[in-house]
N, C-alpha and C positions, 0 to 999 in steps of 0.2 A: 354320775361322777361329778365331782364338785372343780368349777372351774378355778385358775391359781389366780391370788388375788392381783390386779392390775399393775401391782408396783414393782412386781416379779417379773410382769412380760417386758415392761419398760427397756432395763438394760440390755436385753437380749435383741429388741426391735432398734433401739440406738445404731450397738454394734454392728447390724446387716445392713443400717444404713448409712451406717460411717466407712463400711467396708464399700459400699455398692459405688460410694463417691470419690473414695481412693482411686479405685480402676477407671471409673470414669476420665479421672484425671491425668493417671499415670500411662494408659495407654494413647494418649498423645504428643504429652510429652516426650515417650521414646522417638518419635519423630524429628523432633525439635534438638533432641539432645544426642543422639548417634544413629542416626539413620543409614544405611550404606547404598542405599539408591534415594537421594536427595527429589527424584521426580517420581518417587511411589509414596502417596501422601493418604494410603486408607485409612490408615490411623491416626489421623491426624484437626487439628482443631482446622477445618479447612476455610470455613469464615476468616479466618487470619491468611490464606495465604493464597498465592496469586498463580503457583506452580500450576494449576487446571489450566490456566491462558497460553501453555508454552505448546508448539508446536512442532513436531518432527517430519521430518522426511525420511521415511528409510528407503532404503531400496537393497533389493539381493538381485545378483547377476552370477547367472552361467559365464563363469571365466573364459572357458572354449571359443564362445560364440558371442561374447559377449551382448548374451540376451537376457532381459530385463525380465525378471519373472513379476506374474501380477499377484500381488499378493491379493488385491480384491475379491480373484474367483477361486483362489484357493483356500484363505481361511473367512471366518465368520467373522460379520462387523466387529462387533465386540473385541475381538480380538486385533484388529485393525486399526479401530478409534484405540487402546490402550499402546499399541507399538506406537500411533500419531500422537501419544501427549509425551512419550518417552520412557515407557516401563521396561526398565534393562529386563527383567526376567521372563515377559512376553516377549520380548523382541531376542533373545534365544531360544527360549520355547520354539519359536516359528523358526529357526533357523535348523536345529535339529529334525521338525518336522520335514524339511526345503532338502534336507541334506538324506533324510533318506529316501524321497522321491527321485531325488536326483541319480540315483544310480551310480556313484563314483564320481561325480564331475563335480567339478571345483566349482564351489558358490563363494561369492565375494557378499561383505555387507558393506552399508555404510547407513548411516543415521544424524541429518543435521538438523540443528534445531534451533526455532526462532523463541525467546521469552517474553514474559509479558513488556520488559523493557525494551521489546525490538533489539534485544541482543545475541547475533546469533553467536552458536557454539556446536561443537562439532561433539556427538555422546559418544558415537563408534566412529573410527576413525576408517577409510574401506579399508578393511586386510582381506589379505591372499585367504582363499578357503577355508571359510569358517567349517567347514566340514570334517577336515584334517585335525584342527587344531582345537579339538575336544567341544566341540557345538552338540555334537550329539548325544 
């Protein structure tokens, strides 16, 4: 079978590499340009940006009793180190998980956070029963 001559494969090799650089591009950019969790940065040109340095505090409490649950022994590092940089959608995840161990009892959240500017900021503010009010 006779191969096509070189100058045919040309533009077709171009275009998959003009394509492969678009994406490269434009999925970091959506970061940059409307992102709706500002501290979820996978997608992101991360050599530019400093959001890995910020650090959270969450905590969940048994409202009843006001007891401190540990998220440590309940869920997996992984999942811990991401609620500690401040990833809104981990840090519900684990709360609907929290909420159905919990058996009916009111879990409060709260989530405060230090940036790499030493500035802190408050991501969840504590509410009444994240349980009730669609966590799960």
């Amino acid at each position: 079978m006779p191969t096509p001559p070189a100058s045919a494969l040309m533009p077709r090799t171009s275009l998959y590499i003009g394509l492969y650089l678009l994406v490269q591009v434009t999925l970091p950019l959506r970061f940059y340009l409307r992102s709706s969790d500002p501290l979820d940065e996978r997608f992101a040109w991360r050599m530019f940006s400093n959001t890995r340095l910020t650090r959270c505090e969450v905590e969940f409490r048994v409202t009843d009793s006001s007891r401190l649950l540990a998220i440590d022994s309940e869920f997996h590092l992984a999942w811990t180190d991401l609620a500690q940089r401040g990833r809104r959608s981990v840090i519900d995840g684990m709360a609907a998980h929290l909420c159905k161990d919990e058996t009916m009892q009111p879990v409060t959240l709260s989530a405060r956070c230090i940036d790499a500017e030493n500035q802190t900021f408050t991501l969840v503010r504590e509410r009444t029963d994240v349980c009730s009010s669609g966590a799960r």
